[in-house]
Backbone as numpy.savetxt, mean C-alpha at the origin, in Angstrom:
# Nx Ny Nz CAx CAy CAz Cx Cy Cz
26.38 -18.86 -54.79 25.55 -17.69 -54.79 26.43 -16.45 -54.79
26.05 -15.62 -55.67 27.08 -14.40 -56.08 28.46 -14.34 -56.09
28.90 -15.89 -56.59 30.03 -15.60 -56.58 30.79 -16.38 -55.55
30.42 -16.38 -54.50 31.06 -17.15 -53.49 30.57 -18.70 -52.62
31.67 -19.32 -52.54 31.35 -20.93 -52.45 30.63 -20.96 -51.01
29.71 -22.13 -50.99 28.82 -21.97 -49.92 30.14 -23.02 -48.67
29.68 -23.44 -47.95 30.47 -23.86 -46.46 29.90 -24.73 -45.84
30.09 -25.65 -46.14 28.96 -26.27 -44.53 29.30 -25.75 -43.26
28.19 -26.25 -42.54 28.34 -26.18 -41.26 29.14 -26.88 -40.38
29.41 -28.48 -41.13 30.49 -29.06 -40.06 31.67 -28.57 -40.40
31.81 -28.08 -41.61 33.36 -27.41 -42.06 33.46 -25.96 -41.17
32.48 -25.09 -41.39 32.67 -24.02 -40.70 33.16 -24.29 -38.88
32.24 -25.33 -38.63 32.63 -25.41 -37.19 34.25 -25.98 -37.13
34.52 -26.95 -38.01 36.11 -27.07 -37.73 37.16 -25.74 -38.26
36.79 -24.99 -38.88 37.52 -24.04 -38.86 37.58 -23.08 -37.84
36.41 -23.05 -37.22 36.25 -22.50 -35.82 37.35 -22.40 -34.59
37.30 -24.21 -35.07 38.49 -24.49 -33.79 39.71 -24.71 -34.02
40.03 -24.29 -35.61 41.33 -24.16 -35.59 41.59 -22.51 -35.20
40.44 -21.98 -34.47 41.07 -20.43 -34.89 41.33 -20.37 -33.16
40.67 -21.38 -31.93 41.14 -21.62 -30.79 42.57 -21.21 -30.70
43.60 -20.62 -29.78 44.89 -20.57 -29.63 45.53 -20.36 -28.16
45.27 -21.25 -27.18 45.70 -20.52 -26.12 47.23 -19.48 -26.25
47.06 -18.90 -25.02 47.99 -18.46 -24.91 48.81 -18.22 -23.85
49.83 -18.34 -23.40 50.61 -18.35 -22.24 51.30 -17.24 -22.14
51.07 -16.07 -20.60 51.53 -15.35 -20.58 53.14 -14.82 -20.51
53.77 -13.80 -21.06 55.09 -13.92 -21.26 55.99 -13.98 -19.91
55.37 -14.02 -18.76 56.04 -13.72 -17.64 54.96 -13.92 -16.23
54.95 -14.52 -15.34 53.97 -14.75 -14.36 53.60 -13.61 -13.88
52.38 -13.32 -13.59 51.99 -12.60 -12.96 51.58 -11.76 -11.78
51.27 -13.33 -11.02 51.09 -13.29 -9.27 52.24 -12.58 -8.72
53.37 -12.82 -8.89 54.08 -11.95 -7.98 54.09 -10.21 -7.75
53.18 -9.40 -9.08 52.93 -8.22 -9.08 51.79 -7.78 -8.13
51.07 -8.61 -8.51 49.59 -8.70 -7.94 49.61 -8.92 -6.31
50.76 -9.37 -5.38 51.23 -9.83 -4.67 51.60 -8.66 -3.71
52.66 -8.27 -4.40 53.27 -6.89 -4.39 52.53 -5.94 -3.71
51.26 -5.21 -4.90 50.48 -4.74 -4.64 49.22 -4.74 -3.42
49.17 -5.89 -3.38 48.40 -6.13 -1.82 49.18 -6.15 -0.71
50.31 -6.15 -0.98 51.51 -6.12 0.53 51.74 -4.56 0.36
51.46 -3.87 -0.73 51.69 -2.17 -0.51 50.73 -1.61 -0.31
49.55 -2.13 0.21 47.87 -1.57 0.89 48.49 -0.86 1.91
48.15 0.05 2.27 47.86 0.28 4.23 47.24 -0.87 4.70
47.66 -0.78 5.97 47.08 -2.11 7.12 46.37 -1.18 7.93
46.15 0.46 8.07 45.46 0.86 8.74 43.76 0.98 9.12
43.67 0.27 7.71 42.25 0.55 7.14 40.90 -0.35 7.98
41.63 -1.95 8.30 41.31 -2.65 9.29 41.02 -2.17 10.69
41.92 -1.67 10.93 41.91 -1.35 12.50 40.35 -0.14 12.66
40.74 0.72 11.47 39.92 2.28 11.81 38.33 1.43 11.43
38.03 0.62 10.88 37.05 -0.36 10.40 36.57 -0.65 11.72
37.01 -2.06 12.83 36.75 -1.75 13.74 36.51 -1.34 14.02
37.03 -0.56 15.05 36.66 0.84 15.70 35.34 1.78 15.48
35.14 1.83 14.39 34.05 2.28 13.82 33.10 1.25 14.25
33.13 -0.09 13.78 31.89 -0.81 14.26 31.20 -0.78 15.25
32.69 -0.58 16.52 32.41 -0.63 18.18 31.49 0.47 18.41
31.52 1.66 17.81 30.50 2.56 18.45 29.18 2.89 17.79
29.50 2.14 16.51 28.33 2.15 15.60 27.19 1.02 15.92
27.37 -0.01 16.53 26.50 -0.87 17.45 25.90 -0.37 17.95
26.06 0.00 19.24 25.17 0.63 20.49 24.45 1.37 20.16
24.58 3.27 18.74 24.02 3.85 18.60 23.12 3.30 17.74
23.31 2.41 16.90 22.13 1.78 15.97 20.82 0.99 16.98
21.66 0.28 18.14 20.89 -0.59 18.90 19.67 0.63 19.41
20.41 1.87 20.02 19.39 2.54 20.53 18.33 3.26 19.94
18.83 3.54 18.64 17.72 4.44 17.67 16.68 2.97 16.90
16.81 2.04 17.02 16.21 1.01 17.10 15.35 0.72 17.83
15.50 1.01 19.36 14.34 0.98 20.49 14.07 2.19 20.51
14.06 3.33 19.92 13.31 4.59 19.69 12.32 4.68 19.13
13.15 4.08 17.99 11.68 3.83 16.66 10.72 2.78 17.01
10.90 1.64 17.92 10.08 0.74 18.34 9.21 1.35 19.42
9.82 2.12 20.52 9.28 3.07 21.48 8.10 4.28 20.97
8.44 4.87 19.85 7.29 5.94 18.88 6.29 5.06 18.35
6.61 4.24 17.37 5.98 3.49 16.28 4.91 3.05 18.00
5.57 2.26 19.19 4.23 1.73 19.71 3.51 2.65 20.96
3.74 3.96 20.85 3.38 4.77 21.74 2.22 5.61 20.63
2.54 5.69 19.26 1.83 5.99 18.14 0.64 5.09 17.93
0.53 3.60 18.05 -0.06 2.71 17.78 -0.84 2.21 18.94
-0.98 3.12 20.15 -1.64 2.84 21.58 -3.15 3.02 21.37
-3.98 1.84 21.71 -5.31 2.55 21.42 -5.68 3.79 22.52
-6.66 4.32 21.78 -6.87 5.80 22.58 -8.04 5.24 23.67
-8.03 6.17 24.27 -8.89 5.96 25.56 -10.31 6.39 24.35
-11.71 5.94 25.04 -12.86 6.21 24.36 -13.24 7.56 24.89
-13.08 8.19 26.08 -13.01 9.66 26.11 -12.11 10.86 25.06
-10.64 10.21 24.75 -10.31 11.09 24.02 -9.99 10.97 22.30
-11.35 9.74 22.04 -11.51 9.77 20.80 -12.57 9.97 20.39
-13.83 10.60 22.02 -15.07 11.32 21.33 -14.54 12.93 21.39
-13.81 12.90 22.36 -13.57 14.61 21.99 -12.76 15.18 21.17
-11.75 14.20 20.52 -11.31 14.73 19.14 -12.46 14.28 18.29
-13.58 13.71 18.07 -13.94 13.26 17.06 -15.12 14.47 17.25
-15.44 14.64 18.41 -16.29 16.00 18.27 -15.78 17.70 17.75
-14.26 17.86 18.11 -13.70 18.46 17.80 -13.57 18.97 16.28
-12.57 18.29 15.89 -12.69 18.03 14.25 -13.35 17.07 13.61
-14.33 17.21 12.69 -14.73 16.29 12.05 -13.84 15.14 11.08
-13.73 14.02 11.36 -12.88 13.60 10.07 -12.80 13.59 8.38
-12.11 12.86 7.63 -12.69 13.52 6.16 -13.70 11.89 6.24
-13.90 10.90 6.70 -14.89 9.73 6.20 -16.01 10.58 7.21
-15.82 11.22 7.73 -16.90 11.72 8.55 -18.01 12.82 7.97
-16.93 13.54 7.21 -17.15 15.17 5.78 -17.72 14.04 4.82
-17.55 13.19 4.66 -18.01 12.56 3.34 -19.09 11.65 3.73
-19.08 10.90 5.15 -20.83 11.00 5.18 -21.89 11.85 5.55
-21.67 12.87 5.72 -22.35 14.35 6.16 -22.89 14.44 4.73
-21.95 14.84 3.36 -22.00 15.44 2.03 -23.02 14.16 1.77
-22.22 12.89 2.15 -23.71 11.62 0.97 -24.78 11.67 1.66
-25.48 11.99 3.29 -26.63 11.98 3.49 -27.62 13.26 2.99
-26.59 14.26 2.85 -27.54 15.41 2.34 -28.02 15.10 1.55
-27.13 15.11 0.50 -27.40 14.63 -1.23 -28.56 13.21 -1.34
-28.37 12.33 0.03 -29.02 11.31 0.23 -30.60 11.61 0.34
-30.85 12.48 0.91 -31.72 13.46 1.53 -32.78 14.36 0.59
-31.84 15.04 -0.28 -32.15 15.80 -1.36 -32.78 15.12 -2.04
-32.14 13.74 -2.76 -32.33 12.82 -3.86 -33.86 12.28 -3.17
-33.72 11.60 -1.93 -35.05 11.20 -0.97 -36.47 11.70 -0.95
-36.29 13.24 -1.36 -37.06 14.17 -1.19 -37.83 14.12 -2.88
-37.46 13.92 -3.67 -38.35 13.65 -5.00 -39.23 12.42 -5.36
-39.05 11.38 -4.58 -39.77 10.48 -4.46 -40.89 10.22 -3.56
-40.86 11.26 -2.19 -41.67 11.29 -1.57 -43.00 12.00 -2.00
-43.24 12.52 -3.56 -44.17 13.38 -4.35 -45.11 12.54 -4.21
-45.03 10.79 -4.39 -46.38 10.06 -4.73 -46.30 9.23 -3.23
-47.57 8.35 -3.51 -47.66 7.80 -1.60 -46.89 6.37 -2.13
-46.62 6.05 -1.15 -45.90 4.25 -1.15 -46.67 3.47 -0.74
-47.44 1.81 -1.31 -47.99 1.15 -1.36 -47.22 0.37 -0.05
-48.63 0.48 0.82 -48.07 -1.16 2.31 -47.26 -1.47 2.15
-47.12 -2.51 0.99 -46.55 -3.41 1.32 -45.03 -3.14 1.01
-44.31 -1.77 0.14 -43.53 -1.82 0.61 -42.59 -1.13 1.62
-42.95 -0.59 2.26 -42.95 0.22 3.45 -41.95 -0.53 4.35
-42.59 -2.21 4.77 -41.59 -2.66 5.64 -39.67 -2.70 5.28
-39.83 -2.60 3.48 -38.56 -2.29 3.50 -37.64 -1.32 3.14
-38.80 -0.61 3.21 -37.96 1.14 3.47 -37.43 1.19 4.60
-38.25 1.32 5.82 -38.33 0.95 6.71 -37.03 -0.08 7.40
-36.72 -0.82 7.10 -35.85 -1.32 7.42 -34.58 -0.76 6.76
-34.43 -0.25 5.70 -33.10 0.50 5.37 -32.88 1.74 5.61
-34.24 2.40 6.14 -33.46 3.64 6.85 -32.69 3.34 8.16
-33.61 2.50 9.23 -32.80 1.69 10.04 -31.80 1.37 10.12
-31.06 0.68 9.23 -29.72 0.42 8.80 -28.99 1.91 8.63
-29.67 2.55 7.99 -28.78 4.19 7.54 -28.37 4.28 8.79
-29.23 4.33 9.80 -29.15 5.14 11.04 -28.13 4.26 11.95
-28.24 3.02 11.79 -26.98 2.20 12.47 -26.17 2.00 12.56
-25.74 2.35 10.99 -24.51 2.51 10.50 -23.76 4.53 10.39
-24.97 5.62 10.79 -24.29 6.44 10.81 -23.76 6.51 12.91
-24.73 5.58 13.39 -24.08 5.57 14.94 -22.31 5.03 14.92
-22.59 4.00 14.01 -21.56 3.08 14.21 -20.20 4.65 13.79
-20.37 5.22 12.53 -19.56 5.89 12.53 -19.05 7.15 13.44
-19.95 7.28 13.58 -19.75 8.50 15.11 -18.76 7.50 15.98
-18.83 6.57 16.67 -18.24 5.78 17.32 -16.70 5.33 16.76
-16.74 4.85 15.54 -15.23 4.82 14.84 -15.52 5.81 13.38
-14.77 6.97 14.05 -14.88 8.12 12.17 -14.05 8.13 11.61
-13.55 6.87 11.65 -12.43 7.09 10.36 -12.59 5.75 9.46
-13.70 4.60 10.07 -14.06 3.22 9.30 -14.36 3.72 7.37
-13.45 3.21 6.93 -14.01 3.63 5.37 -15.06 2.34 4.87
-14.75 1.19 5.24 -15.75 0.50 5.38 -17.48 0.93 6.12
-17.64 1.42 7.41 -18.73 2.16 7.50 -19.33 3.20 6.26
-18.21 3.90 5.82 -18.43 5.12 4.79 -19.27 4.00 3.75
-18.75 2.88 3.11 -19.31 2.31 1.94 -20.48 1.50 2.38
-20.35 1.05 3.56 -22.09 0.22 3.85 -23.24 1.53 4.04
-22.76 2.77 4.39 -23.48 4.08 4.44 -24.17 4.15 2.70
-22.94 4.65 1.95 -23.34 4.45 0.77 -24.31 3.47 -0.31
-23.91 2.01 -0.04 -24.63 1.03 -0.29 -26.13 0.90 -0.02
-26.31 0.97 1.58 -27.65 1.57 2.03 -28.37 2.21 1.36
-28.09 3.50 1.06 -28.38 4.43 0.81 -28.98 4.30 -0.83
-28.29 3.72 -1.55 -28.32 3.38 -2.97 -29.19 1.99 -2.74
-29.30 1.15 -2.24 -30.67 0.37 -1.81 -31.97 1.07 -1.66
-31.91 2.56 -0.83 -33.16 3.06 -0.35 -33.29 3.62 -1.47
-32.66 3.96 -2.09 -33.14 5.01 -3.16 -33.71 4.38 -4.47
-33.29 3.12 -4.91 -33.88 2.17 -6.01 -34.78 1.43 -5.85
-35.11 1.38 -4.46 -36.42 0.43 -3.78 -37.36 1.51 -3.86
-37.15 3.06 -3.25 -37.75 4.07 -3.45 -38.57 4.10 -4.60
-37.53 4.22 -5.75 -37.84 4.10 -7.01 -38.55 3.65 -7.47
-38.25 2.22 -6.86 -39.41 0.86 -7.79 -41.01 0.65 -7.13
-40.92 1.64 -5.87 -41.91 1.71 -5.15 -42.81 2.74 -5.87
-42.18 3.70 -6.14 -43.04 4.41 -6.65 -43.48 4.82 -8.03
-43.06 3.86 -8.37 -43.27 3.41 -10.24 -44.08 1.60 -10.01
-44.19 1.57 -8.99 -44.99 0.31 -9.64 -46.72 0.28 -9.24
C-alpha cells in the first residue's frame, strides 16, 4: 500500500525486542548517593522531637475544648428557657407557619360562600383538629420542620376536602 511493504505483527514484535538494550551504568552510583545523605544535618531530628513534645499536650487540650463547647452547645435546654426564647423571638419554621395559616385562612374563607352537606362535616372537623394539634405541638418545639410539613399537609387536605365538599 503506497508504496511501502506491509509487516506482520509477529515480525514487528521481534523487531521490537531487538531494539531492548540494557544498559550498565559507567560507574556505580551508591557511593554518591551515600555521600549525600551523610552531608544532611543531623539537627533536623532532634528539633522534630522537640516539637512533638509540646505539640501533644496543646493538641490534647484544644481537643477537650472543642469536646467541652460542642457538648455544653448540645445541652438540652431547660423547658422554661425554651418558652421564653421561643416567646421572645419567633423562629423562621415558626414565621412560616404564621404566613401558611393566614394564607390557610384566606384561601378557607372562599369556600365557606356555600353550606357543607352533614355528612361531610365530620371530616372537616377532624382536620381542623389536627391543624390545631399540630400548631400546639409547634409552639412546644419551633424549630420541628417536620411539624412545619404535617401543618402544611393538613392544611392542603382541608382545603381539597373543602373543595370537594362544596362542589358535590
Amino acid at each position: 500500500m503506497n508504496g511501502q511493504e506491509r509487516i506482520g505483527e509477529a515480525e514487528l514484535r521481534m523487531a521490537l525486542r531487538g531494539l531492548r538494550q540494557d544498559i550498565e551504568p559507567g560507574r556505580d552510583l551508591w557511593p554518591g548517593i551515600a555521600a549525600r545523605i551523610e552531608a544532611l544535618p543531623r539537627q533536623a531530628a532532634p528539633a522534630a522531637r522537640a516539637r512533638g513534645r509540646w505539640l501533644w499536650p496543646v493538641s490534647m487540650a484544644a481537643s477537650m475544648l472543642l469536646a467541652a463547647g460542642l457538648a455544653w452547645q448540645m445541652r438540652p435546654a431547660s423547658p422554661e428557657s425554651s418558652t421564653r426564647q421561643a416567646q421572645a423571638v419567633p423562629s423562621l419554621v415558626q414565621r412560616e407557619a404564621d404566613a401558611m395559616t393566614a394564607q390557610y385562612r384566606s384561601a378557607l374563607r372562599e369556600f365557606e360562600v356555600g353550606t357543607v352537606h352533614a355528612s361531610w362535616q365530620p371530616g372537616l372537623e377532624a382536620l381542623d383538629r389536627s391543624a390545631a394539634e399540630i400548631r400546639a405541638a409547634l409552639r412546644v418545639n419551633p424549630d420541628s420542620r417536620l411539624l412545619l410539613e404535617q401543618l402544611r399537609q393538613t392544611y392542603s387536605r382541608r382545603l381539597a376536602l373543602s373543595r370537594r365538599a362544596l362542589y358535590a
